[in-house]
C-alpha positions, 0 to 999 in steps of 0.5 A: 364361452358362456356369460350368464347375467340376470335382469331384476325389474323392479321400476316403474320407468322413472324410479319409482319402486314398484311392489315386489310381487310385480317383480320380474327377474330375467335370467340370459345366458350368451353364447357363441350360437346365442342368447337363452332367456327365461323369466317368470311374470304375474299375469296381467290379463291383457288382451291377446293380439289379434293374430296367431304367434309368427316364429318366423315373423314376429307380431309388429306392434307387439308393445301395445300387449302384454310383453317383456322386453330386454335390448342389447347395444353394440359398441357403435350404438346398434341394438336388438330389441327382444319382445316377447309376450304372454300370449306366445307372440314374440318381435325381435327388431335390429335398429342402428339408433334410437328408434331407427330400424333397420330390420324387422320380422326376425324369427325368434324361438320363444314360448309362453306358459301360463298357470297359477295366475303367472306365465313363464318365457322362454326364449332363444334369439340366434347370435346373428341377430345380437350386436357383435359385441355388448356394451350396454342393455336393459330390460323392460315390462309392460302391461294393463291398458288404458290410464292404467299402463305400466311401463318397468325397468331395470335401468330407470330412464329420464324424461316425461313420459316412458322412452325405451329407445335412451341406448346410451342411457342403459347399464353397462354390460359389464356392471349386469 
């Protein structure tokens, strides 16, 4: 059995609508194996991480760059958390709450194709490392430096400042 969904970012982190040229769209399609994902975003020209892209591993810190990001809840508040970036660097987290780890440096498949001012990823995250049953998520964008850094969504989520880890806050699986 397939389930296919598709992710539109078109907000900052709270609310506000964002040009549509920024614009991501992300496409998933769930499996029994796993999770294919594919999207197409505007290059923002942020600086590549430091070290060469990890399948095996993954870059730590990934969210600092250039990424796009989708997390998945299980129905007892588990998540994965997908990043992959523009320069081909991928981080794939499982957490059992907000911000609370449980296991990093995960291999991912996943690539990055740059050209005409954009660049396409392409991913596959194994079924193992996906909550057994998904009840919510959400999708994410991030890029630019400095007091210029945005932060987009799909689902917008409360609070000061950006704060990704808000699980119970996300859409429901079902309503993608």
């Amino acid at each position: 059995m397939s389930v296919k969904k598709t992710f539109y970012i078109d907000t900052e982190w709270d609310g506000t609508e964002i040009a549509e040229i920024d614009q991501i769209q992300i496409d998933v399609e769930l499996t029994e194996v796993g999770l294919q994902i594919q999207f197409v975003s505007w290059m923002h020209d942020d600086d590549c991480p430091p070290t060469k892209p990890d399948p095996e591993k993954g870059t730590w810190e990934l969210w600092n760059y250039e990424v796009v990001e989708i997390f998945l809840v299980g129905e007892n508040g588990e998540y994965t958390e997908i990043e992959m970036g523009s320069w081909g660097h991928h981080l794939l987290l499982q957490l059992d709450g907000p911000r609370s780890i449980v296991r990093k440096e995960i291999p991912m498949q996943y690539e990055a194709l740059d050209g005409d001012g954009r660049w396409v990823g392409n991913g596959f995250v194994e079924r193992k490392w996906l909550p057994e049953k998904i009840v919510r998520a959400n999708a994410f964008a991030i890029h630019t430096t400095g007091d210029k850094r945005r932060y987009c969504c799909h689902t917008p989520l409360p609070g000061p400042q950006p704060d990704f880890h808000q699980p119970d806050r996300f859409a429901l699986w079902d309503e993608i």
